[in-house]
Structure formats: C-alpha cells, structure tokens
Backbone as a printed PyTorch tensor [residue, N CA C, xyz], in Angstrom:
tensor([[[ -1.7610, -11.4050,  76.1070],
         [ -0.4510, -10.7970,  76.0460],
         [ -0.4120,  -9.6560,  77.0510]],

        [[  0.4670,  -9.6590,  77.7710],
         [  0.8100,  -8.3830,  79.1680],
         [  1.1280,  -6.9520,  78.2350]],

        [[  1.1020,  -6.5310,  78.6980],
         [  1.2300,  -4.8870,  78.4950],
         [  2.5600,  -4.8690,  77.9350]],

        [[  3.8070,  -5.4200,  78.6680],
         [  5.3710,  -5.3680,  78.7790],
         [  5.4180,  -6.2560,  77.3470]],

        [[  4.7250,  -7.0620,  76.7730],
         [  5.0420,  -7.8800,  75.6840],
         [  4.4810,  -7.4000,  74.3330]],

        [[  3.4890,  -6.4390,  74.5690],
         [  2.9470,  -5.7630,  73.4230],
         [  4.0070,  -5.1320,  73.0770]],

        [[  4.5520,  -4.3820,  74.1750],
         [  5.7370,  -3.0760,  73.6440],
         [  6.9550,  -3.7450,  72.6830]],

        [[  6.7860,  -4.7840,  72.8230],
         [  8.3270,  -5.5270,  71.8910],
         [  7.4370,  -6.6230,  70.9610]],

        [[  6.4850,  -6.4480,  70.8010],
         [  6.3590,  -7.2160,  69.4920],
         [  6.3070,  -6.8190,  68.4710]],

        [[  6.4710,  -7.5360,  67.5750],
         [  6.9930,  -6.8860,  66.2070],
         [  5.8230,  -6.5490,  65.4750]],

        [[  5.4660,  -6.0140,  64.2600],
         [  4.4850,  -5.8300,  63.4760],
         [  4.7020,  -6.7360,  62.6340]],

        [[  3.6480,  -7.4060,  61.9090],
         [  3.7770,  -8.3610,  61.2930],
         [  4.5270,  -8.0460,  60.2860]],

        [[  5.6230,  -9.1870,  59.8800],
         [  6.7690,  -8.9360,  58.7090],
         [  8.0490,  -8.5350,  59.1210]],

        [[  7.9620,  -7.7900,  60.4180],
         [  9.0770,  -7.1320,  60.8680],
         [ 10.0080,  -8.1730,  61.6460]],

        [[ 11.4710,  -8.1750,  61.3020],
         [ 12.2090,  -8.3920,  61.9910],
         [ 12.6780,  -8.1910,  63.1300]],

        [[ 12.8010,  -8.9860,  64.2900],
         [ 13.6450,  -7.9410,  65.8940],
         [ 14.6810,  -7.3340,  65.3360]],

        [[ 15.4560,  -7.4920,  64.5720],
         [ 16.7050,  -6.6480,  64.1420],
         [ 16.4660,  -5.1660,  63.8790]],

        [[ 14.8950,  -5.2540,  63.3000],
         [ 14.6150,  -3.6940,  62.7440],
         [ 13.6000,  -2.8320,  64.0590]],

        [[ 13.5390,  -3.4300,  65.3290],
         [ 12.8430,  -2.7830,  66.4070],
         [ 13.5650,  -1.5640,  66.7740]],

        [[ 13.0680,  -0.5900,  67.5530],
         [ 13.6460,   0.5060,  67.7540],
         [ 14.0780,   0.1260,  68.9950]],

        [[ 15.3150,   0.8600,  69.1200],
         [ 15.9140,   1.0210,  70.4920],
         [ 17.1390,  -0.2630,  69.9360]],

        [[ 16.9880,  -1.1000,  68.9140],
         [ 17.7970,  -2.6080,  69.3150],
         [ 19.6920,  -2.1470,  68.9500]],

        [[ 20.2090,  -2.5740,  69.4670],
         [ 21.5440,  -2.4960,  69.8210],
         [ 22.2130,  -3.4480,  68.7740]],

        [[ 23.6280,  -3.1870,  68.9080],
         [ 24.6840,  -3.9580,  68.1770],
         [ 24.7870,  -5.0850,  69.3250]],

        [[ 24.8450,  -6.1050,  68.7400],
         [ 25.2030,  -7.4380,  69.6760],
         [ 24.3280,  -7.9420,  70.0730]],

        [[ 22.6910,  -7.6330,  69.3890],
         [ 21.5660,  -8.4850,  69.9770],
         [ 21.4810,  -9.8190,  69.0380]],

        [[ 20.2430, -10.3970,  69.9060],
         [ 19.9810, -11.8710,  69.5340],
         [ 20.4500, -11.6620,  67.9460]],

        [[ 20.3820, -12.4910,  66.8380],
         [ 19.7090, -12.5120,  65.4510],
         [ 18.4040, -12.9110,  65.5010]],

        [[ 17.4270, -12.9650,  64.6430],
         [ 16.0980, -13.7120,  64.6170],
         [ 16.6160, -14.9020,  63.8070]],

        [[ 15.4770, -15.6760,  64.1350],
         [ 15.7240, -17.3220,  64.0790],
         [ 15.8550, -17.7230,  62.3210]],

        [[ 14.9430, -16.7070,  61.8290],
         [ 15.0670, -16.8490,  60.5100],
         [ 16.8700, -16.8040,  59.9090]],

        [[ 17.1470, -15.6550,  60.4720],
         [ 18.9610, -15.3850,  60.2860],
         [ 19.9090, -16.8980,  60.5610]],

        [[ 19.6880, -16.6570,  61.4000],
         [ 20.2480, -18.0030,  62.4680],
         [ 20.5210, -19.3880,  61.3820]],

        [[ 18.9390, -19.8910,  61.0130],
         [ 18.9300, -20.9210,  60.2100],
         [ 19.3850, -20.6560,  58.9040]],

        [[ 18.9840, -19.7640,  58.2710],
         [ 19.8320, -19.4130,  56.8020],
         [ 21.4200, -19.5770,  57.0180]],

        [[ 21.6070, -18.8130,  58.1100],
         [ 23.7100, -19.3740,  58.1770],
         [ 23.8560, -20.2870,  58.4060]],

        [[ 23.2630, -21.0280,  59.1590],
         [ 23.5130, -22.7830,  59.6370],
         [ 23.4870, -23.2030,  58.5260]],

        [[ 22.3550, -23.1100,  57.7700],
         [ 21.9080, -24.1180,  55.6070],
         [ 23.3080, -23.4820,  55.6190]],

        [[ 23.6120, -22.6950,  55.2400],
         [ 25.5350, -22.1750,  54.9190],
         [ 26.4070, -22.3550,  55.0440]],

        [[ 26.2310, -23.3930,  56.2890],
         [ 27.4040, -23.7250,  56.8450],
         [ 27.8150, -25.2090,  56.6880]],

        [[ 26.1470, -25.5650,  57.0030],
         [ 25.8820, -27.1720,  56.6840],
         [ 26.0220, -27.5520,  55.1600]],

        [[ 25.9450, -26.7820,  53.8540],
         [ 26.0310, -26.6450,  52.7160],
         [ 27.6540, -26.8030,  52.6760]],

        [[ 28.6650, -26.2500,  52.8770],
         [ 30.1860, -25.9040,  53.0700],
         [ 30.2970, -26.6730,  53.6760]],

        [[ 30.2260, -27.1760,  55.0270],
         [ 30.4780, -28.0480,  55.5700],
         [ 30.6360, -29.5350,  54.9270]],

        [[ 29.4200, -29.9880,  54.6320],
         [ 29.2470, -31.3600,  54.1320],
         [ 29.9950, -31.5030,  52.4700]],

        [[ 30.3360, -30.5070,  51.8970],
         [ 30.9870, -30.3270,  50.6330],
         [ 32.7480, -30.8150,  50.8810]],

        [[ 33.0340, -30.0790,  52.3640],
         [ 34.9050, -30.2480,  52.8700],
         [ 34.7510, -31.4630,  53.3830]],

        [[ 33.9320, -32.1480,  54.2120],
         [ 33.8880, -32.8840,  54.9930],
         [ 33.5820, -34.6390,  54.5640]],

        [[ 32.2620, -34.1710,  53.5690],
         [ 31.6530, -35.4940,  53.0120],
         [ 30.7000, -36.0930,  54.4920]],

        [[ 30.2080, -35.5330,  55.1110],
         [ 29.4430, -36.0470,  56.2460],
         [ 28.0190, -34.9830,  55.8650]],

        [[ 27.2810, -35.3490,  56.4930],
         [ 25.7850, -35.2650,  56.1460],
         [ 25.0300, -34.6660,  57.6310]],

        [[ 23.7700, -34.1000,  57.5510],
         [ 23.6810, -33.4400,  58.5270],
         [ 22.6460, -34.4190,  59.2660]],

        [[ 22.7840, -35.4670,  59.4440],
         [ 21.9720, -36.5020,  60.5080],
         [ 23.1210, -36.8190,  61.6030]],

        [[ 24.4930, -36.3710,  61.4180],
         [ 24.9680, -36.5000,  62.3120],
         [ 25.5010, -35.1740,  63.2390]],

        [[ 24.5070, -34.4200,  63.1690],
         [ 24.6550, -33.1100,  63.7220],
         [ 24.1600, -32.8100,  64.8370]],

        [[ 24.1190, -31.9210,  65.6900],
         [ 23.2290, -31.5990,  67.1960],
         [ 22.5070, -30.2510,  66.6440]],

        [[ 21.5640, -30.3670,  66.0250],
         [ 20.9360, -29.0050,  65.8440],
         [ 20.4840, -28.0470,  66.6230]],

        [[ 20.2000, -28.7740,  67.6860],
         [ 19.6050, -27.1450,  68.9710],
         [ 21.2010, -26.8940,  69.1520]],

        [[ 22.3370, -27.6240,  69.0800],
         [ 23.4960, -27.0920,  69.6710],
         [ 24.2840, -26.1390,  68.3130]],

        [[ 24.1590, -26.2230,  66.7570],
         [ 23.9880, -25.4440,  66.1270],
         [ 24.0360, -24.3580,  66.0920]],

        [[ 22.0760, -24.2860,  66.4340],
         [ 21.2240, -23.1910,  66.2150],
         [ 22.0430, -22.4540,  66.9150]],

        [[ 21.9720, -22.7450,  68.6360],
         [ 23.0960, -21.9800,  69.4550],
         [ 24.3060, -21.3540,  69.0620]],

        [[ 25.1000, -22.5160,  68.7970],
         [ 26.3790, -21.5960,  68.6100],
         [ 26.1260, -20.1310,  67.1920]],

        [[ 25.5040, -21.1250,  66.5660],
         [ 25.5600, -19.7720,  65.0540],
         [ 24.4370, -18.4660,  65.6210]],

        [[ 23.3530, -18.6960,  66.6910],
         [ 23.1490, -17.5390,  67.1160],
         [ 24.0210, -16.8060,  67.8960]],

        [[ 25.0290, -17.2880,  68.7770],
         [ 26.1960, -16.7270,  69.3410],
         [ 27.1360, -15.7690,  68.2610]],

        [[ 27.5460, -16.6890,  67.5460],
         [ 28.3310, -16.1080,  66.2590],
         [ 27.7280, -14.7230,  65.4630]],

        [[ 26.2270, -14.8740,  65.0710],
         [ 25.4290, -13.5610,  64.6490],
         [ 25.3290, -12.7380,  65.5820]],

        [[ 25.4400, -12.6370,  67.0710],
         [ 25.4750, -11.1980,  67.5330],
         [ 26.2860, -10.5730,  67.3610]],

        [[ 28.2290, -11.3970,  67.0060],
         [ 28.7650, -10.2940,  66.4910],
         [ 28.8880,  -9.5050,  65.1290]],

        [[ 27.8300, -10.1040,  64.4100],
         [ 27.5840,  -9.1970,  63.0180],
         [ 26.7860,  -7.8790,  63.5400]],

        [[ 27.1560,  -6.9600,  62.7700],
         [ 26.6500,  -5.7100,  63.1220],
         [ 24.8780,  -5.7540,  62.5150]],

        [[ 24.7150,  -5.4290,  62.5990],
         [ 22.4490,  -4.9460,  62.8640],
         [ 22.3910,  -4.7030,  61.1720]],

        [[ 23.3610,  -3.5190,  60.4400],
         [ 23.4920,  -3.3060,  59.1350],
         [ 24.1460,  -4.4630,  57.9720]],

        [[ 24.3710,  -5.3520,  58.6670],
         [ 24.7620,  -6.3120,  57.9720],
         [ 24.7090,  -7.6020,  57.8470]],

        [[ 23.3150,  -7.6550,  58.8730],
         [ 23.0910,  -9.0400,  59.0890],
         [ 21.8930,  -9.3720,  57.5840]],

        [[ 21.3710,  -8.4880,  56.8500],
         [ 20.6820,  -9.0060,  55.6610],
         [ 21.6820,  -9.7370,  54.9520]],

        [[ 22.8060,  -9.1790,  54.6570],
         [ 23.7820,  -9.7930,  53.6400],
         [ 24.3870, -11.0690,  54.1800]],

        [[ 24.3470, -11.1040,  55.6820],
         [ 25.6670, -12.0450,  56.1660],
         [ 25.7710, -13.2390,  55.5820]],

        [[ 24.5830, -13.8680,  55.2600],
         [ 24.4570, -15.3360,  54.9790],
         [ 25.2160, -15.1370,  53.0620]],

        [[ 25.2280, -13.9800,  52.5090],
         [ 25.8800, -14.5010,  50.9630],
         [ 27.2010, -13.6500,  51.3860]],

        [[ 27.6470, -12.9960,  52.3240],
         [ 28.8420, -12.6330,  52.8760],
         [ 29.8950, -13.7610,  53.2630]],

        [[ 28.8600, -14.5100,  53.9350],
         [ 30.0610, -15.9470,  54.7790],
         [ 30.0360, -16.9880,  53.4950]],

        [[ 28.9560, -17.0210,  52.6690],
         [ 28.9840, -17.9200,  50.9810],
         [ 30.4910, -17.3360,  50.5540]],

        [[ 30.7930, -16.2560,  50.3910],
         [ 31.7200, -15.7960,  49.8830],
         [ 33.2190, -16.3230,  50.3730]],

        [[ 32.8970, -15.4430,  51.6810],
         [ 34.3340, -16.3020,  52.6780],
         [ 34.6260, -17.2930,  52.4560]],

        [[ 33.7740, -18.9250,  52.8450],
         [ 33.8240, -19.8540,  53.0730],
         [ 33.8490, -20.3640,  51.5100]],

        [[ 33.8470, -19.8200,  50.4690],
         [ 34.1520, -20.1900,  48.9340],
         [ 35.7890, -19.5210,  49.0120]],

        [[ 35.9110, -18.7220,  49.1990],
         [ 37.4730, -17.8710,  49.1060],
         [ 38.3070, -19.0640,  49.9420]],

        [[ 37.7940, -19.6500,  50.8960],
         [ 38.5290, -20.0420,  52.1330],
         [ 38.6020, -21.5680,  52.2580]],

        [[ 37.8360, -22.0700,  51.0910],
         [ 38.0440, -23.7750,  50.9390],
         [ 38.8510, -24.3150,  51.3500]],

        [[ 40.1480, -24.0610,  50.9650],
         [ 40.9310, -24.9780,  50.9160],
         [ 41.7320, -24.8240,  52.3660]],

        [[ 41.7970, -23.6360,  52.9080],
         [ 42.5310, -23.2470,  54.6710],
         [ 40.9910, -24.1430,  55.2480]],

        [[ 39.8600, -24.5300,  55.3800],
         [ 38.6610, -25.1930,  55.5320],
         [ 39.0400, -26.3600,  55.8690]],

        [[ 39.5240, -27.0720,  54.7520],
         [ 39.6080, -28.3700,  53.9640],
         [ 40.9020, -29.0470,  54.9820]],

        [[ 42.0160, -27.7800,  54.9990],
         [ 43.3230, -28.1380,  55.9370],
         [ 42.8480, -28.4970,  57.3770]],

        [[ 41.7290, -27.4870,  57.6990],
         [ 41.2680, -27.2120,  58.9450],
         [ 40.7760, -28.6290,  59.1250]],

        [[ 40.0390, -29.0500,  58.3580],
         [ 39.4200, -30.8420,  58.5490],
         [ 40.3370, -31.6210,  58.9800]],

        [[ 41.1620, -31.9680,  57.7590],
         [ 42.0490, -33.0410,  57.2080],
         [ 43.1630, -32.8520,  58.6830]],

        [[ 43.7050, -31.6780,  59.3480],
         [ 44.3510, -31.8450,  60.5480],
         [ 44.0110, -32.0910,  61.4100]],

        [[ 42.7630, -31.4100,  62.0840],
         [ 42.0890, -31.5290,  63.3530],
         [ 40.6530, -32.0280,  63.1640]],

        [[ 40.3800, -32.4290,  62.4990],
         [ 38.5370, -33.4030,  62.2360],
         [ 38.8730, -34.6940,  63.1590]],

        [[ 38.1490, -35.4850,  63.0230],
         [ 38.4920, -36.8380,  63.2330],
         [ 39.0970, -37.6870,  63.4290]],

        [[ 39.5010, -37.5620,  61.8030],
         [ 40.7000, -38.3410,  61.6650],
         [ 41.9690, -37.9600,  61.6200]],

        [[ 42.4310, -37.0290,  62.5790],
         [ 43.9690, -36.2960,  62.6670],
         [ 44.1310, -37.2950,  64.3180]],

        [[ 45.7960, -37.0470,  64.1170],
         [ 46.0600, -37.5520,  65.3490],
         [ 45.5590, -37.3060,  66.8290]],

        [[ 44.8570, -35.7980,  66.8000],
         [ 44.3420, -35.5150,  68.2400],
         [ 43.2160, -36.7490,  68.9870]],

        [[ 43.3230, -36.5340,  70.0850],
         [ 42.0290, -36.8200,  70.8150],
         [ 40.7030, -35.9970,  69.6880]],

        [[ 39.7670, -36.7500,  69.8510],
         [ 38.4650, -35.8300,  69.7540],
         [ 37.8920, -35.2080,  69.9620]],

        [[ 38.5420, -34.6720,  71.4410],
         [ 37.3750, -33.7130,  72.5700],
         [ 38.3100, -32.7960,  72.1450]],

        [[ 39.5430, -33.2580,  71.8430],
         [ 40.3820, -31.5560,  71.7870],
         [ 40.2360, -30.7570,  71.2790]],

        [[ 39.4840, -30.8050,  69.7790],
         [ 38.9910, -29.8010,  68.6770],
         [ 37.5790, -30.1460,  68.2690]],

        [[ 37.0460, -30.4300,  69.1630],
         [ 36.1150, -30.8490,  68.7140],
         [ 34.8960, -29.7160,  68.7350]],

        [[ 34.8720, -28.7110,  68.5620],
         [ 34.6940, -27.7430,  67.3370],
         [ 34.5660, -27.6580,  65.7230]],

        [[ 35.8390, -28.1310,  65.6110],
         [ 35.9420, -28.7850,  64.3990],
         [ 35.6300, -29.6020,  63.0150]],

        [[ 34.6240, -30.5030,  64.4580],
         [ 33.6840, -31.5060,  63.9760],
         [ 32.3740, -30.7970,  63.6880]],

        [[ 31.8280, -29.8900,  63.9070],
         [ 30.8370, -29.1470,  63.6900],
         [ 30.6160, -28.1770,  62.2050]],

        [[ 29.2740, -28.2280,  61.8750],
         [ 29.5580, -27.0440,  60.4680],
         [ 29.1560, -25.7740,  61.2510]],

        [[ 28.8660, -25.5840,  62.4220],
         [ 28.9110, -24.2310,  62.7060],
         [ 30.1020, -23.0950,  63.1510]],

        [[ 31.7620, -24.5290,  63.5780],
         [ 32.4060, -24.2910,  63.0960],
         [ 33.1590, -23.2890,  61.8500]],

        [[ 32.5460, -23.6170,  60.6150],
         [ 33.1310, -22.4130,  59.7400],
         [ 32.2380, -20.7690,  60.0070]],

        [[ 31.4320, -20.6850,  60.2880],
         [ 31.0720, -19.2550,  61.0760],
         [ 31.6830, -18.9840,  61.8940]],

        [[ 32.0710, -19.9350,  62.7230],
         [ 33.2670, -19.4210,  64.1080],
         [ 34.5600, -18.9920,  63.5610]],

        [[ 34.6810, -19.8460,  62.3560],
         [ 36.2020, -19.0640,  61.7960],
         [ 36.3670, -18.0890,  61.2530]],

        [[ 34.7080, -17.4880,  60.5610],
         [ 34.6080, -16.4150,  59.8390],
         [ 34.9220, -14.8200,  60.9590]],

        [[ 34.0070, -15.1300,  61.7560],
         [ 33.8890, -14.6610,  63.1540],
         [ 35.1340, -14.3000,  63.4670]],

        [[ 36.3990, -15.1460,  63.9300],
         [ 37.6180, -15.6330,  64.3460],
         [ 38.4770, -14.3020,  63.8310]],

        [[ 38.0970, -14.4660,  62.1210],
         [ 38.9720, -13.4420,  61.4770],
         [ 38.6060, -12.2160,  61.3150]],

        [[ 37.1840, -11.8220,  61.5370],
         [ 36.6230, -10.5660,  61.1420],
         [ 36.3400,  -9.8890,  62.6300]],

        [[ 35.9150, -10.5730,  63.4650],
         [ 35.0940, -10.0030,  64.6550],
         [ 36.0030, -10.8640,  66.0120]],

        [[ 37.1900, -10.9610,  66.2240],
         [ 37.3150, -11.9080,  67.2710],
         [ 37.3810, -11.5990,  69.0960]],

        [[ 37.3930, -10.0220,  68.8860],
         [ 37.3410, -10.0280,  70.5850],
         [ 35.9530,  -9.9510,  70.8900]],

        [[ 34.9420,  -9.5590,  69.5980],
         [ 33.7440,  -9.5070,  70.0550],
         [ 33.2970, -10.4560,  70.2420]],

        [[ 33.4100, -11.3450,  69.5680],
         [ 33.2280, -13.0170,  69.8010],
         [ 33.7740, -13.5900,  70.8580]],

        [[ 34.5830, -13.0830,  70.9980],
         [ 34.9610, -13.9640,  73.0130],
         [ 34.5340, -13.4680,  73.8280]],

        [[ 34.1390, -12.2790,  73.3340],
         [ 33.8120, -11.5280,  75.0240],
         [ 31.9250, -12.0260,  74.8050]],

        [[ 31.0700, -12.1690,  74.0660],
         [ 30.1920, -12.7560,  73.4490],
         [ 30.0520, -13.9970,  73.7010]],

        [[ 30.7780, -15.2120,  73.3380],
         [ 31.0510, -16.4780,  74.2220],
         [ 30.8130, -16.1750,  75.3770]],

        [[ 31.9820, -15.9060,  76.1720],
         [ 31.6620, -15.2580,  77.7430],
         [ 30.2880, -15.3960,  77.7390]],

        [[ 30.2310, -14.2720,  77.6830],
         [ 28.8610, -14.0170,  78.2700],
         [ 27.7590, -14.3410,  78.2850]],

        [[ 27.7600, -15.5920,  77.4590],
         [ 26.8090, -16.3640,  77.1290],
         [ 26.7940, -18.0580,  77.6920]],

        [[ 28.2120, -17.8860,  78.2750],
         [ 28.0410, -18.5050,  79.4450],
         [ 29.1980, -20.6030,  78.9400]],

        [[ 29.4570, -20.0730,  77.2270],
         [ 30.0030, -20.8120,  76.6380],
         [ 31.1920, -21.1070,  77.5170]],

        [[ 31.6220, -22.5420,  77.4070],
         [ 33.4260, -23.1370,  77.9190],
         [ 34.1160, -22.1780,  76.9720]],

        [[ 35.2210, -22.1280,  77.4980],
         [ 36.1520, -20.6200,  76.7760],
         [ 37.2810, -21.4580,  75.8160]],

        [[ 37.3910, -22.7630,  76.6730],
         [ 38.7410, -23.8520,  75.8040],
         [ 38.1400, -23.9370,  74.2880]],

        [[ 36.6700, -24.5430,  74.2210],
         [ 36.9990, -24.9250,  72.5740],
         [ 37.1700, -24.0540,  72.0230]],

        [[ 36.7300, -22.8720,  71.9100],
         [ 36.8920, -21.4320,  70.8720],
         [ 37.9050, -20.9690,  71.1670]],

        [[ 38.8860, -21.1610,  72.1530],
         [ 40.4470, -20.5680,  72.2380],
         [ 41.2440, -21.8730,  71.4050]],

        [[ 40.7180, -22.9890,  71.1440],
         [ 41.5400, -24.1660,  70.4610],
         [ 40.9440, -24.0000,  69.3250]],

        [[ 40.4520, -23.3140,  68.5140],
         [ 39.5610, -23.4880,  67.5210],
         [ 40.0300, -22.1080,  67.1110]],

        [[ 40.5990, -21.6720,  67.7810],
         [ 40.8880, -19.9320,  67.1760],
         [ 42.4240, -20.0670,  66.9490]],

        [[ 43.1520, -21.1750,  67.8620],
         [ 44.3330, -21.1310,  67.7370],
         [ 44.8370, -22.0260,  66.0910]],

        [[ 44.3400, -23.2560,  66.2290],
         [ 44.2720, -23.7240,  65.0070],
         [ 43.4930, -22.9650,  63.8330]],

        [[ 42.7390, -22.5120,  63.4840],
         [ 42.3500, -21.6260,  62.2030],
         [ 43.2950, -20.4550,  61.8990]],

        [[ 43.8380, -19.6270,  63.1860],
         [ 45.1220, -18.3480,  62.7440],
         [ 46.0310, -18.9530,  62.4410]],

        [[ 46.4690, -20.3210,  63.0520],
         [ 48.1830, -20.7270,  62.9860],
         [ 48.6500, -22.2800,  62.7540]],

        [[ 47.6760, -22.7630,  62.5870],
         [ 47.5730, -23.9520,  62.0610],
         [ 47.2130, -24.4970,  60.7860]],

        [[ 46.4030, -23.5810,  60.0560],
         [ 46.0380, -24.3010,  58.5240],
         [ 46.8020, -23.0020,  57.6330]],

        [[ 48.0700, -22.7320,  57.7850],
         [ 48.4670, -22.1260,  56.7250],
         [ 48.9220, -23.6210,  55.9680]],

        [[ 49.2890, -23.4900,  54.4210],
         [ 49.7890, -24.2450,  53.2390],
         [ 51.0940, -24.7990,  54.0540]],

        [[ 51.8570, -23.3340,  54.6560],
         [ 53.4600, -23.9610,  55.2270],
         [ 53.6240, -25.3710,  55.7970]],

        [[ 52.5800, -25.3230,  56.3020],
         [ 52.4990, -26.3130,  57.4390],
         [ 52.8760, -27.4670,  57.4180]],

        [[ 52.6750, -27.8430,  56.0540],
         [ 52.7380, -29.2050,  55.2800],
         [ 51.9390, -30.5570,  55.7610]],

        [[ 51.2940, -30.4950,  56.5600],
         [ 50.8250, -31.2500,  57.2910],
         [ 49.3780, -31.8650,  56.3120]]])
C-alpha cells in the first residue's frame, strides 16, 4: 500500500462516510448503496410483480450510488428505513407511476425507461426531497440528462389520482 492510500483508509469497522475531512455529496459506501437497492428491489417487485433476474445490477448499484450522494453524511444511517417509509406512504402515486409509463403504457420503451427500473423509486424519492442536487449530481457524473428530466417530469405531474389515467 503507497503512502497516499494509507492516509484514506479506513480503520477497521469504519465507514468512508465517517473519515475526516469527507464532504456532503460524497460516494456512499457500498454497504449503503446495496441496502437501498434490497429497498427498492423489495418495493419495486411488490408494485410491479417482476423479480430481480431481470435487472442490470452494476447499472443499479450505479444509479442508487448516484442517488445517495445527495443524502446528506448525517443521514445516510437512517436513509434506507427513511425511503421504507416514503415508498410505503407513496404506493399507490408508485403503482400509477407503473401502470402509466412501465411497459405496458402506450409509450415507446426507451422513453421512460427509467421506469422500468427499481432504482427508479430512489430517483423519485430524490426527485421530491433533493432535486437540484440530484441533477446537478447526474451531471456530473457524466449521466444522459433526458431520462431523469422524463422521469422527473412524470413523477411531479403525471401520477397525480386527477389524472385518471
């Protein structure tokens, strides 16, 4: 191990979240990461009825580590029974979110196809709590800017009840 890699390793047990110097908007650790994905993939496959063999997991892992930098450093212990909460409060705007733009709605597939994903409902959590940090976060991470601007537009203004759809 180099000199430069000692200085940032963790002590055993320790989280990167709890290193000194670490900032709002860093990585999550992988442990974080996967606990929200089980969270999402849990919620997910409950609205959906699809199963997680048809998933892209390194593409996942990604997006929901994207999504955790905009949780703040103090609140990333809780986040994973934080978004349980949301995504229980939020079933049924979820459920709309499917049943219009999933699959089987009239769109093309590429158009929301966000949608089709369970990392998806973190992006919506995100959407409503944290959303310029999350785009400017996308950005910079080098993400296409269309699906999360079509995916932000449908979750604010598309799955209200009114809709009837």
């Amino acid at each position: 191990m180099e000199a430069d890699d000692r200085a940032y390793a963790r002590p055993e047990g320790q989280r990167p979240a709890e290193r000194d110097g670490e900032t709002e908007g860093a990585e999550a650790y992988p442990e974080l990461i996967e606990q929200v994905l089980a969270v999402c993939e849990q919620h997910y496959a409950a609205v959906t009825g699809t199963n997680t063999d048809q998933w892209d997991k390194e593409l996942s892992l990604e997006l929901v580590g994207i999504a955790l930098q905009t949780v703040r450093l103090a609140e990333r212990d809780a986040y994973p029974q934080d978004l349980e909460e949301y995504l229980r409060v939020n079933r049924d705007r979820l459920e709309r979110l499917w049943r219009r733009y999933g699959p089987d709605s009239p769109y093309p597939r590429d158009v929301y196809h966000l949608v089709e994903l369970p990392e998806s409902f973190v992006l919506c959590e995100r959407i409503d709590n944290a959303r310029q940090w999350l785009e400017g976060v996308w950005e910079e991470e080098g993400q296409e800017e269309k699906p999360l601007e079509r995916l932000k537009k449908v979750w604010l203004y598309g799955t209200g009840e009114e809709d009837g759809r």
